[in-house]
ROMIVO-41765 format. One record per residue: residue in one letter; x, y, z of N, C-alpha, C in turn. Coordinates in pm, 1 decimal. Atoms other than C-alpha are relative to their C-alpha. Layout:
residues N
res,n_X,n_Y,n_Z,ca_X,ca_Y,ca_Z,c_X,c_Y,c_Z
A,X,Y,Z,X,Y,Z,X,Y,Z .
...
//
This chain:
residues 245
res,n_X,n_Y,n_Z,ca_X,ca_Y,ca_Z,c_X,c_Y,c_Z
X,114.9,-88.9,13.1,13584.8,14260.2,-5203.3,24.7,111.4,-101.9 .
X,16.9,-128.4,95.3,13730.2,14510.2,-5429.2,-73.2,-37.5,-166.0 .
X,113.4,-49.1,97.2,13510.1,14383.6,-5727.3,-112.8,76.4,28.4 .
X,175.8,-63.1,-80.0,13198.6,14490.7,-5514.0,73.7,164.1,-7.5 .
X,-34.9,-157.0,-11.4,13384.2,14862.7,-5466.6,-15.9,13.9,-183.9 .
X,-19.3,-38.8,127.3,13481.7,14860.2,-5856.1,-152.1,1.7,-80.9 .
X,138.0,-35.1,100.8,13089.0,14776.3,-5995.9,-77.9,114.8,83.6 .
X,48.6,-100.4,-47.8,12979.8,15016.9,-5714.7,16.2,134.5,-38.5 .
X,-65.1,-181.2,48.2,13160.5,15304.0,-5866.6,-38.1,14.1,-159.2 .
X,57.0,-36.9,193.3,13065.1,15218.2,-6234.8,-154.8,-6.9,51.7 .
X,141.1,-47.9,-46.5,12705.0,15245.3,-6057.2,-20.6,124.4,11.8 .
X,-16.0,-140.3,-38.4,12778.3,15575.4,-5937.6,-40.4,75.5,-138.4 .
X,-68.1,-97.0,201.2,12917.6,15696.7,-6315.4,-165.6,9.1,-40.1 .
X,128.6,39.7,89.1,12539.0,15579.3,-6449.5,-142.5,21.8,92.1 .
X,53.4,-17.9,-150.8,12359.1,15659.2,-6129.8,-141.7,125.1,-98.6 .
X,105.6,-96.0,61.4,12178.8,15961.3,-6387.3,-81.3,22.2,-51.8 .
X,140.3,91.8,88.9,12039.8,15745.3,-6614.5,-90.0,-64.7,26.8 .
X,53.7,80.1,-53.1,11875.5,15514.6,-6423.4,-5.3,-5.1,153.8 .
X,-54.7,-21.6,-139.1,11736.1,15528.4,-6067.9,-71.1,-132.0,22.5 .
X,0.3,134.6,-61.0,11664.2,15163.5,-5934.3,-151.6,21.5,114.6 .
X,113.5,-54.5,-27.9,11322.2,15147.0,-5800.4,-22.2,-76.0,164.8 .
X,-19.4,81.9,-132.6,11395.5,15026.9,-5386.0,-93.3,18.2,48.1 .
X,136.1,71.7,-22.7,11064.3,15068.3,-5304.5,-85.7,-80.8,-55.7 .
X,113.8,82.1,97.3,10907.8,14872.0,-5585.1,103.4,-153.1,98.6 .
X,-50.3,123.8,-53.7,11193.1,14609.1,-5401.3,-94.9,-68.5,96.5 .
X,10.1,35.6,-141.2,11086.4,14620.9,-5065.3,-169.6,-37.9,-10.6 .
X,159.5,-2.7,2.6,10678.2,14624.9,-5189.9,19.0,-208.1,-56.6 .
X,-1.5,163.5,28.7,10798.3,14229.1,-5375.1,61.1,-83.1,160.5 .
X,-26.3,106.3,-119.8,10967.8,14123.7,-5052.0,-113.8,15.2,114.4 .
X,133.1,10.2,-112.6,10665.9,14245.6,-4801.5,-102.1,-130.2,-84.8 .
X,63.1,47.5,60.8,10461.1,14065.0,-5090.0,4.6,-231.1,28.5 .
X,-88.7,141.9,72.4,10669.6,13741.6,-5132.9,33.0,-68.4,132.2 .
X,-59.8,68.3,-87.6,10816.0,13632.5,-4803.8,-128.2,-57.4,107.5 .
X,54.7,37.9,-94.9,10542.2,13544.3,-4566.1,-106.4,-111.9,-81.8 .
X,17.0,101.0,48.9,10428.8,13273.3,-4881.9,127.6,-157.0,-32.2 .
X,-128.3,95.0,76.6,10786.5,13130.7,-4933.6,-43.5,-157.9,73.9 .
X,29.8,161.2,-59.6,10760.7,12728.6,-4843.4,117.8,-38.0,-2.9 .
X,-149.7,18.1,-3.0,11122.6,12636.9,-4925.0,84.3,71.0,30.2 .
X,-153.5,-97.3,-43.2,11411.3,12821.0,-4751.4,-39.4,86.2,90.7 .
X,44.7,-104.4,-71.0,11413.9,13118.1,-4557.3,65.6,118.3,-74.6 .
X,-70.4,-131.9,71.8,11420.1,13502.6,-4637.9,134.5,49.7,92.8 .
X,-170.3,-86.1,-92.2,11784.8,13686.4,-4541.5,14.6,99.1,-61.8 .
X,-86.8,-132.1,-18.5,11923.0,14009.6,-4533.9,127.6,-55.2,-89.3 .
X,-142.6,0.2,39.7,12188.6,14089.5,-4757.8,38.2,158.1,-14.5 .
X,-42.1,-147.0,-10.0,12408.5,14409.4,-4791.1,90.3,-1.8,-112.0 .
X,-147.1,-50.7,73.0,12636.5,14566.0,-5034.0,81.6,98.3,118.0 .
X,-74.0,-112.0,-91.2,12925.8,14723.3,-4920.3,-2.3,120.0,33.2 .
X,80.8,-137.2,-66.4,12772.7,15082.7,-4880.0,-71.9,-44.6,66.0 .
X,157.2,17.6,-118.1,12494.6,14914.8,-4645.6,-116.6,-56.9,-97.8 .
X,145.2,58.9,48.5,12179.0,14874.4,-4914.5,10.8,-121.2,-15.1 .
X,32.6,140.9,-50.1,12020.2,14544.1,-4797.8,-71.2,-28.1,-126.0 .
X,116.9,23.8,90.9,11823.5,14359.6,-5041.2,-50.6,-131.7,75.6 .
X,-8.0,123.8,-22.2,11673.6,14033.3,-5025.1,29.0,-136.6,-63.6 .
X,-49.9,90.1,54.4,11781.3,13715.2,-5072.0,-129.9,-139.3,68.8 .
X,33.0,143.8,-85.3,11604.1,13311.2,-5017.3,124.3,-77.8,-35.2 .
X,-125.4,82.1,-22.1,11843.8,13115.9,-4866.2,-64.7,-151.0,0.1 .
X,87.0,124.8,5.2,11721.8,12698.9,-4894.7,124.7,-87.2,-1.5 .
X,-141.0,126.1,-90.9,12027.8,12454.4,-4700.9,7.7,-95.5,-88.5 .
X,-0.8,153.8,7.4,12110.2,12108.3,-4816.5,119.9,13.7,56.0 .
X,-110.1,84.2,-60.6,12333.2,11953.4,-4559.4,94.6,-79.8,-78.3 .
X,-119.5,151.7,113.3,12483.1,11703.4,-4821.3,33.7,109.0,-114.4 .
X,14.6,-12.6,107.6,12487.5,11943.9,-5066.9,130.0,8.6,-108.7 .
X,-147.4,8.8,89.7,12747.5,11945.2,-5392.5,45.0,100.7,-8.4 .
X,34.4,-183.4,3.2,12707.0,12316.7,-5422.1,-66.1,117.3,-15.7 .
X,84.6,-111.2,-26.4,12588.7,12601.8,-5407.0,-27.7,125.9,-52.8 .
X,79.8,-40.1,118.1,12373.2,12782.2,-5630.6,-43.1,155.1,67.9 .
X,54.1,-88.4,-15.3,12295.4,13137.5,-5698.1,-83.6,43.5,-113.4 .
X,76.3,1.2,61.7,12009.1,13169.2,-5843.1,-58.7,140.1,-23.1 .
X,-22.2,-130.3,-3.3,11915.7,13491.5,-6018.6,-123.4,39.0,-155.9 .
X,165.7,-23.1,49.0,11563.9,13638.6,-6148.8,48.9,42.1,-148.3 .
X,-29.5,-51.7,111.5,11498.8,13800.8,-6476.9,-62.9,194.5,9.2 .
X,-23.5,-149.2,14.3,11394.3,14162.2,-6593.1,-127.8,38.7,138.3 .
X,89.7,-100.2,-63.2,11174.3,14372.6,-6317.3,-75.1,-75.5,64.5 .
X,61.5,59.8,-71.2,11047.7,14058.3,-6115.4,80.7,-1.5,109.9 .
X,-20.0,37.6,-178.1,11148.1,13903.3,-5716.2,50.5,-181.3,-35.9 .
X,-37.0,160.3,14.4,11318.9,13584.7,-5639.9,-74.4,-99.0,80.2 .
X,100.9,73.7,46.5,11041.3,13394.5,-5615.2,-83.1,-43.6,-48.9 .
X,81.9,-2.9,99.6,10921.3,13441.7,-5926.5,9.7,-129.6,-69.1 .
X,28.7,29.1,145.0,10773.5,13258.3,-6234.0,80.6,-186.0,24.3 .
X,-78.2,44.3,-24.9,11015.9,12981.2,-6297.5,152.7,3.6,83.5 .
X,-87.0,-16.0,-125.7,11260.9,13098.0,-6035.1,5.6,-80.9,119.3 .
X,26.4,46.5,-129.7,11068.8,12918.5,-5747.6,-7.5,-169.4,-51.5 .
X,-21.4,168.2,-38.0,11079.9,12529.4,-5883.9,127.2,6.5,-14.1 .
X,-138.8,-0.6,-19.3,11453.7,12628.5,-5926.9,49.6,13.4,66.3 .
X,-89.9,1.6,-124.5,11555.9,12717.1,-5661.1,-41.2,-105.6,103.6 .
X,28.3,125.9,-125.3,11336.8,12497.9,-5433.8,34.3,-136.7,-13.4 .
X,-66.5,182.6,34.4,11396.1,12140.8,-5622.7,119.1,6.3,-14.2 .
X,-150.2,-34.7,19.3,11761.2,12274.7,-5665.0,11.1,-71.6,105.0 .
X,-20.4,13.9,-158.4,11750.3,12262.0,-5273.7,-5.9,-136.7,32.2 .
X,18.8,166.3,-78.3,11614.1,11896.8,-5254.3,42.1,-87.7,-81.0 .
X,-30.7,53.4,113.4,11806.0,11777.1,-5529.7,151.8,-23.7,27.0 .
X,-146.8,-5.9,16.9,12141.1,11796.9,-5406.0,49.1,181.3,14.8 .
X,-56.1,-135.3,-4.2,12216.2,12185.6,-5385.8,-1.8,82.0,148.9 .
X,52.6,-125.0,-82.6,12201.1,12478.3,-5158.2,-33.4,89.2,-93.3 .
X,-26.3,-72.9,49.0,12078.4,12751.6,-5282.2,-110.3,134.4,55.6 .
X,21.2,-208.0,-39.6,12059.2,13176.1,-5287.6,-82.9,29.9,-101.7 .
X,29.8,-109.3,92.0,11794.0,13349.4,-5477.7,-59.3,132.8,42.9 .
X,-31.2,-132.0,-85.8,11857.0,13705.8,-5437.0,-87.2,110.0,-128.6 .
X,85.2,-105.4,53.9,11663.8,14035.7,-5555.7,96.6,114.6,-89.2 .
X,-53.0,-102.3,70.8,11780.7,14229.8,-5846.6,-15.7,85.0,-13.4 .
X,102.9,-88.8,14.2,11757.0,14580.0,-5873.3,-81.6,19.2,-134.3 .
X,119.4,16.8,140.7,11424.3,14659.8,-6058.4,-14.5,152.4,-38.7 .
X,38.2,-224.8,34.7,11299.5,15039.1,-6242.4,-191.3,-80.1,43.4 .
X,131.4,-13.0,64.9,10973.1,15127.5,-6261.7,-79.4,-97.4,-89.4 .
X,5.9,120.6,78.8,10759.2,14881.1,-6401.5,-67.0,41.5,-118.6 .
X,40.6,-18.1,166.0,10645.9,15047.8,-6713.9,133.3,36.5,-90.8 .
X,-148.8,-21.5,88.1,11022.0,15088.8,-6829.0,7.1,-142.9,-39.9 .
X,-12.9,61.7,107.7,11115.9,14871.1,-7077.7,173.9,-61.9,11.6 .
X,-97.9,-9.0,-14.8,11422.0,14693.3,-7087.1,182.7,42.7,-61.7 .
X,-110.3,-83.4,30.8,11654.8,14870.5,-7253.6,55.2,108.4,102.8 .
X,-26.0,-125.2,-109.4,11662.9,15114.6,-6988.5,62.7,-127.5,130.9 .
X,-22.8,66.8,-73.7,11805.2,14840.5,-6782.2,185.2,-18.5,2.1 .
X,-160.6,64.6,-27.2,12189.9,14807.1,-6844.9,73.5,87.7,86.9 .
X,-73.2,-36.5,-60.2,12287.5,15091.1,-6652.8,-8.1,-37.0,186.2 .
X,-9.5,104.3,-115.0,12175.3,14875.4,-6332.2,68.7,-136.2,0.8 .
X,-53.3,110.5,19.1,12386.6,14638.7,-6424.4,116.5,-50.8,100.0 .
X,-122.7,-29.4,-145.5,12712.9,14739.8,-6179.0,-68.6,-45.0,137.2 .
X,62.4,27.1,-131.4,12470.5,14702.9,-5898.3,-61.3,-151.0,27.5 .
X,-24.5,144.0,15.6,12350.5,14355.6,-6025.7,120.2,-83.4,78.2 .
X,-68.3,90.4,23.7,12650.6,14210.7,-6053.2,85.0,5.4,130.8 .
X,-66.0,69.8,-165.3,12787.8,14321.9,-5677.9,-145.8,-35.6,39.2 .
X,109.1,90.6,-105.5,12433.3,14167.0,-5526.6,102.0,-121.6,-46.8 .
X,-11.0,153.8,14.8,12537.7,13852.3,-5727.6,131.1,-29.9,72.3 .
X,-123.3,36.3,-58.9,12907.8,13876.6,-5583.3,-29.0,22.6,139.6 .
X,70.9,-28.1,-137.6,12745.3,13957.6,-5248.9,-35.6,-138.7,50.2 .
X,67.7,128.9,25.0,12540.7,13633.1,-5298.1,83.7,-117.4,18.0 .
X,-124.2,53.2,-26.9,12848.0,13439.1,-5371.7,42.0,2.5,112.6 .
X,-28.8,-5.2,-129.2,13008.9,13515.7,-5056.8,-68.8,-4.6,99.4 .
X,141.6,122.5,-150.7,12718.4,13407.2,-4818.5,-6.3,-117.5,-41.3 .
X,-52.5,133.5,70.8,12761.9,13093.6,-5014.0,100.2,-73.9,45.0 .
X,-136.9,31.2,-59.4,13124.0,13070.0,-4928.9,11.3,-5.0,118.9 .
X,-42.5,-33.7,-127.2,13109.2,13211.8,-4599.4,-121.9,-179.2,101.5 .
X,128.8,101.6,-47.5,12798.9,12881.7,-4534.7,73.8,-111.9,-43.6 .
X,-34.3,151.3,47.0,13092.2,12631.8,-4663.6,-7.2,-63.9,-127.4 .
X,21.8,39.3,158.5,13048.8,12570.9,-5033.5,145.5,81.4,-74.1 .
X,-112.0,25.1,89.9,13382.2,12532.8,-5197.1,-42.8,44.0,-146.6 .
X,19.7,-19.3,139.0,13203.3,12513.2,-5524.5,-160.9,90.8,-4.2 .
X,171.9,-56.1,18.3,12896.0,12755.1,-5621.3,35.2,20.8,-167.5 .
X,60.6,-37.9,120.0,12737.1,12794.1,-5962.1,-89.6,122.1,11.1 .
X,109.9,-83.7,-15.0,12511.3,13052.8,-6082.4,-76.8,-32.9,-129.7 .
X,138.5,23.7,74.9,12171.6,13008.4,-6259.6,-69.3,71.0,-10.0 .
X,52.8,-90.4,-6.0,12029.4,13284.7,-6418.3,-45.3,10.0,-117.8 .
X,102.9,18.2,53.0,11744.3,13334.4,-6600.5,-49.3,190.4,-136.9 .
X,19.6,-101.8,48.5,11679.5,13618.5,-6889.0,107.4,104.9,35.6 .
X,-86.5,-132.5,-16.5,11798.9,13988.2,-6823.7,71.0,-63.4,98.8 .
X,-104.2,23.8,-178.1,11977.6,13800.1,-6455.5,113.5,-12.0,-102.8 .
X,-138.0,41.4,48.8,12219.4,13618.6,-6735.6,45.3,108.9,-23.0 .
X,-66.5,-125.4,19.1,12317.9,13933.9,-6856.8,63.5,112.1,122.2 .
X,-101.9,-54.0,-125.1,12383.9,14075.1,-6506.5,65.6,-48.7,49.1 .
X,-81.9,106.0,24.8,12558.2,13736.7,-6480.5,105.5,-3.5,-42.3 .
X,-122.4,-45.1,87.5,12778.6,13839.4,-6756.9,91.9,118.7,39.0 .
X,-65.2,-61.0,-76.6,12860.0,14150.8,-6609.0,98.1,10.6,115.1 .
X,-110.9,54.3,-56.9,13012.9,14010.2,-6362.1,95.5,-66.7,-22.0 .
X,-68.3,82.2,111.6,13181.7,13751.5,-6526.3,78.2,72.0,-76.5 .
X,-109.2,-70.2,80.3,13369.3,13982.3,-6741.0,80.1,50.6,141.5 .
X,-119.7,-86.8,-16.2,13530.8,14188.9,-6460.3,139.7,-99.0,-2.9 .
X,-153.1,119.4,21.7,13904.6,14069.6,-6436.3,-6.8,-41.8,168.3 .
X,13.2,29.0,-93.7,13849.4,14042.5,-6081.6,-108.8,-102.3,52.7 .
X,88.3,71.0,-11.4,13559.8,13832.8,-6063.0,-14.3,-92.7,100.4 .
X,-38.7,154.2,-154.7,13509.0,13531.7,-5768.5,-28.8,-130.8,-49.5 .
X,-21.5,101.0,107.4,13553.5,13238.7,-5912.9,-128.0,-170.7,15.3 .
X,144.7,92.7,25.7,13235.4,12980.9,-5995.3,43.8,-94.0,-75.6 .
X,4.0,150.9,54.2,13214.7,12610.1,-6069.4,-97.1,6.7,-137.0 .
X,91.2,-19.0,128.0,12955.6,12685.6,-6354.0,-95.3,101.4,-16.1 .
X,108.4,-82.3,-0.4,12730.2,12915.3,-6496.8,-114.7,-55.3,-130.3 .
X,148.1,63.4,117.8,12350.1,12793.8,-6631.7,-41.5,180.5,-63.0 .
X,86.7,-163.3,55.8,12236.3,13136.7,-6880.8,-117.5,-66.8,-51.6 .
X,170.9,2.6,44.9,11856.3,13063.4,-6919.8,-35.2,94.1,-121.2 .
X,68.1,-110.0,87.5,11730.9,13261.2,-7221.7,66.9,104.5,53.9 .
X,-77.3,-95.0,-32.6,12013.0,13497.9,-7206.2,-96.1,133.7,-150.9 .
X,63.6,-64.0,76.0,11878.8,13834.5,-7372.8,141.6,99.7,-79.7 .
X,-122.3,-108.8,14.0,12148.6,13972.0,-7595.4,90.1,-148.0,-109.0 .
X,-104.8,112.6,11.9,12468.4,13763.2,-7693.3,98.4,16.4,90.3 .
X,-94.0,-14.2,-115.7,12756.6,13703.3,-7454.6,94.3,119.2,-29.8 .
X,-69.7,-141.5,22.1,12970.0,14022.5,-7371.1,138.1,-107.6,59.0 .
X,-179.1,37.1,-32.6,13385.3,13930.0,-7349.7,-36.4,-109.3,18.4 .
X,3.5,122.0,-51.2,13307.5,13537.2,-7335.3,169.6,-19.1,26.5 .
X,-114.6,75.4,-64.1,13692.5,13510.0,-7311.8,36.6,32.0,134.2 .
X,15.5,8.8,-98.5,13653.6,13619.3,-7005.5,-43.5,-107.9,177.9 .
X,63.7,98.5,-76.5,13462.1,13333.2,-6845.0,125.5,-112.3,-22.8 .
X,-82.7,94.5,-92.5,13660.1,13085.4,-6619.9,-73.3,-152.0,-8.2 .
X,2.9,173.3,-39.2,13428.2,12814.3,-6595.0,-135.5,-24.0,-127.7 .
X,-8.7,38.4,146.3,13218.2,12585.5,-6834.7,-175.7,101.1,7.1 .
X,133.1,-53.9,27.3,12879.7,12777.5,-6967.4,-142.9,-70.0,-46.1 .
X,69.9,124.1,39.8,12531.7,12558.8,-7015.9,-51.7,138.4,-65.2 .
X,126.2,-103.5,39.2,12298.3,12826.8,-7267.9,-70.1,-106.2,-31.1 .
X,103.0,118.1,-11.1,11998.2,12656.8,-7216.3,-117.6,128.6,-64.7 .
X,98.8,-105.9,23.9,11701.4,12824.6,-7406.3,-136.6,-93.9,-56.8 .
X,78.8,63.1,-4.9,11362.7,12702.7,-7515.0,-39.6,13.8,-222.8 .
X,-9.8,30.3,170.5,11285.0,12610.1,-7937.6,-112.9,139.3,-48.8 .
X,56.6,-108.5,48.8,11005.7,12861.2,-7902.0,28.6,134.7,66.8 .
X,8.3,-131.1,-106.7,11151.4,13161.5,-7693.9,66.9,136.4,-75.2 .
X,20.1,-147.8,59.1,11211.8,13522.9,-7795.0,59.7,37.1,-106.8 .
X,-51.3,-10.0,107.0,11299.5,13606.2,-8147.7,152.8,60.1,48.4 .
X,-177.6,-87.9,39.1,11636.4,13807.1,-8055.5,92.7,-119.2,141.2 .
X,-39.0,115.6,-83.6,11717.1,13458.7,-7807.5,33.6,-90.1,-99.9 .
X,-86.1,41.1,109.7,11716.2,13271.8,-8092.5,46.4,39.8,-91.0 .
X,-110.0,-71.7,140.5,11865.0,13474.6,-8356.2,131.6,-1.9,40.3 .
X,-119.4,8.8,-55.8,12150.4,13482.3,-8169.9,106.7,-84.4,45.7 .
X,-16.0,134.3,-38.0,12180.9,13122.4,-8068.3,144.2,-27.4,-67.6 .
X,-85.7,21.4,40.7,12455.3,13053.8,-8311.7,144.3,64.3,42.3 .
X,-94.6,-56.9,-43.3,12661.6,13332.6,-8227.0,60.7,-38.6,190.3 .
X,-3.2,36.3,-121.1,12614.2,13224.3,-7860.0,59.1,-173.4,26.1 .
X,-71.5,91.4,-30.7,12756.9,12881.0,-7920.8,133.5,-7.2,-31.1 .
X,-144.4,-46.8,33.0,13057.1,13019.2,-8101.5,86.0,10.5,109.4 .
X,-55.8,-76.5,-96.4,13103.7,13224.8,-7802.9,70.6,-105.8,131.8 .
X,14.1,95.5,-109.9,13109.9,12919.1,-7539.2,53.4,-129.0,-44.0 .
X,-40.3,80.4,63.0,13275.3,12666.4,-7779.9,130.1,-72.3,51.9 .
X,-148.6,43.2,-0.8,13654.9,12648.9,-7686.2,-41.4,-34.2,193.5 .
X,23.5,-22.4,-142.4,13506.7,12716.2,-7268.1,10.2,-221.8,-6.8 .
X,21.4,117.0,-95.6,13584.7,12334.0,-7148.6,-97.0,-11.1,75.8 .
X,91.4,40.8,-50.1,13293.6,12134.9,-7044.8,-182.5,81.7,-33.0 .
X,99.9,-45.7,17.9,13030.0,12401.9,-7190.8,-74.7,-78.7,-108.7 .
X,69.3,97.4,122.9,12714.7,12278.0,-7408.8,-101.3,160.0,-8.2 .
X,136.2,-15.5,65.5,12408.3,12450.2,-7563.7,-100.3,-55.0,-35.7 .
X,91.6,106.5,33.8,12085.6,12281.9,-7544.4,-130.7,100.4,-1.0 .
X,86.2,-115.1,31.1,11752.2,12439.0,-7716.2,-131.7,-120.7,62.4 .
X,97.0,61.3,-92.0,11452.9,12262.6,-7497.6,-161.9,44.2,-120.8 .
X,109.7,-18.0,147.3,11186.7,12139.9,-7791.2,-127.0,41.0,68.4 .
X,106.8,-57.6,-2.5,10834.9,12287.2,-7725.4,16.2,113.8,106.9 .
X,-85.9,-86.4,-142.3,10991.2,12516.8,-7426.1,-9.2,195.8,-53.6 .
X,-61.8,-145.8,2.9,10921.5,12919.0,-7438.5,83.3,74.2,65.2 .
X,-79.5,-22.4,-82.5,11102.4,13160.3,-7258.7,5.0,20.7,115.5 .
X,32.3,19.2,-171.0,10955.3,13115.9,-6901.3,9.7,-179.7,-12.7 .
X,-9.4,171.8,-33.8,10965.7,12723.8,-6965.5,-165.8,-10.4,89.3 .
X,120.0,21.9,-64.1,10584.8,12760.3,-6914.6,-88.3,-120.0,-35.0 .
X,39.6,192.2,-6.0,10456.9,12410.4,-6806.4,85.1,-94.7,-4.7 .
X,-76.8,110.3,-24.7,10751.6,12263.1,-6818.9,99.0,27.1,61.4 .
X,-108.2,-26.7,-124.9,10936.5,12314.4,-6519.9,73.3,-66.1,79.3 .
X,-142.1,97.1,-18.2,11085.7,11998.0,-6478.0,33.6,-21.8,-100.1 .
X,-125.4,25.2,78.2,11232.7,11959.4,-6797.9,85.4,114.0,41.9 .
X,-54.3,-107.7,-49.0,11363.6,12299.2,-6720.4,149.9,-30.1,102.5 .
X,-80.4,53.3,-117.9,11507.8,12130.5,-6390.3,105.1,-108.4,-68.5 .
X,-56.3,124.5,34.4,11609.4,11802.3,-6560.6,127.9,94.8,-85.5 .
X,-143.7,-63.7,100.2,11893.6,12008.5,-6806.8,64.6,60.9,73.1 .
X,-60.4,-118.4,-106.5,11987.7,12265.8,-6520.2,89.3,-123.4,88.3 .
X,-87.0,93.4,-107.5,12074.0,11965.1,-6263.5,93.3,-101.4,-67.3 .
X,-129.6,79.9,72.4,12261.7,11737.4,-6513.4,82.3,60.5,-47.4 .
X,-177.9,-33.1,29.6,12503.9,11996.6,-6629.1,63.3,48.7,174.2 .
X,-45.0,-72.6,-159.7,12528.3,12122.5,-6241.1,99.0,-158.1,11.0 .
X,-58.4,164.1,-41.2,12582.8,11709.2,-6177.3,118.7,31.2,-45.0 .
X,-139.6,48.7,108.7,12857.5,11683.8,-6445.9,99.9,95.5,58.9 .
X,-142.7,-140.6,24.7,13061.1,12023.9,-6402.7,45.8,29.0,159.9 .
X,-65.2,-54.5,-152.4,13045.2,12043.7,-6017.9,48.3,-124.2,123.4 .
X,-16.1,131.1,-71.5,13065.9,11700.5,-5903.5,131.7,-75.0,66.0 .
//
């Protein structure tokens, strides 16, 4: 657990800049949970106590177990979030998608990295309800600004150690890739956000030497993968197949 203490305290440090908007949370989970159809909602905690929420969605057989992880200032059962996580579920997986903290929703995301410490213990939070439910192997699958709180974690040196990580339309380029342990899929779409692909190159550099990683740019595909949410699926579950199998 002492990564969860160590991003809690670089939360603290940044705590001035940015205040995390836990009622705009709790207004998406009153919103969101009494439609969910796949899984159930759960309680989760960081180690100070703040709960957030998470959907939890079983597979008995499953290969492993997926944490699935929103993008900027939405709920995890957003957008393309919800055929991911739910066909994840009946596809062979288990899986967690858990609530990131959000600002204000007229902030912009630049004002977003100093929530990043708090990210990245939910996602190690996440992880360990994973583990503690029997899954040897978990991945994480995260979508926009999530990859980047993805990464955050992923860099510390302490980190908990993951069978793969899918970055959806990561926003940025990778921070310390020599950091990352296991193989990386950047999956992005041919038409999605000018500073997604400008970057593309540098982002396969980054993920090149990583064993078992690929880069695949999904032809007519923006950066929600709007309308096509099983190709979306179809690239996500064949590198999951390959890398965790």
């Amino acid at each position: 657990m002492r990564i969860l203490f160590a991003l809690l305290l670089a939360l603290a440090s940044l705590h001035a800049f940015a205040q995390a908007d836990y009622a705009r949370e709790q207004r998406w989970a009153a919103e969101i949970t009494p439609a969910i159809l796949v899984g159930d909602p759960v309680q989760l905690a960081l180690p100070e106590g703040r709960k957030f929420l998470g959907i939890y969605a079983p597979n008995s057989k499953a290969q492993a177990g997926v944490v699935v992880v929103h993008g900027l200032g939405v709920h995890p059962d957003w957008g393309l979030i919800n055929p991911l996580r739910s066909q994840l579920s009946e596809q062979g997986y288990a899986t967690l998608s858990v609530q990131m903290p959000v600002l204000a929703a007229e902030l912009r995301g630049d004002r977003y990295p100093p929530l990043f410490p708090e990210a990245a213990a939910r996602i190690a939070v996440a992880i360990k309800f994973l583990q503690d439910k029997g899954h040897k192997k978990i991945a994480i699958v995260a979508h926009s600004f999530g990859a980047r709180m993805a990464n955050e974690l992923l860099n510390q040196p302490d980190a908990p150690d993951i069978a793969a990580w899918v970055s959806i339309g990561i926003i940025g380029e990778y921070t310390k890739p020599e950091t990352f342990k296991a193989p990386v899929l950047d999956l992005y779409g041919e038409n999605d956000f000018p500073d997604v692909l400008a970057l593309a190159a540098k982002r396969a550099a980054a993920i090149r030497n990583i064993r078992g990683s690929a880069q695949v740019s999904v032809a007519g595909a923006d950066h929600f993968f709007t309308g096509m949410d099983q190709e979306l699926l179809r690239n996500v579950k064949l590198f999951l197949d390959r890398v965790t199998k």
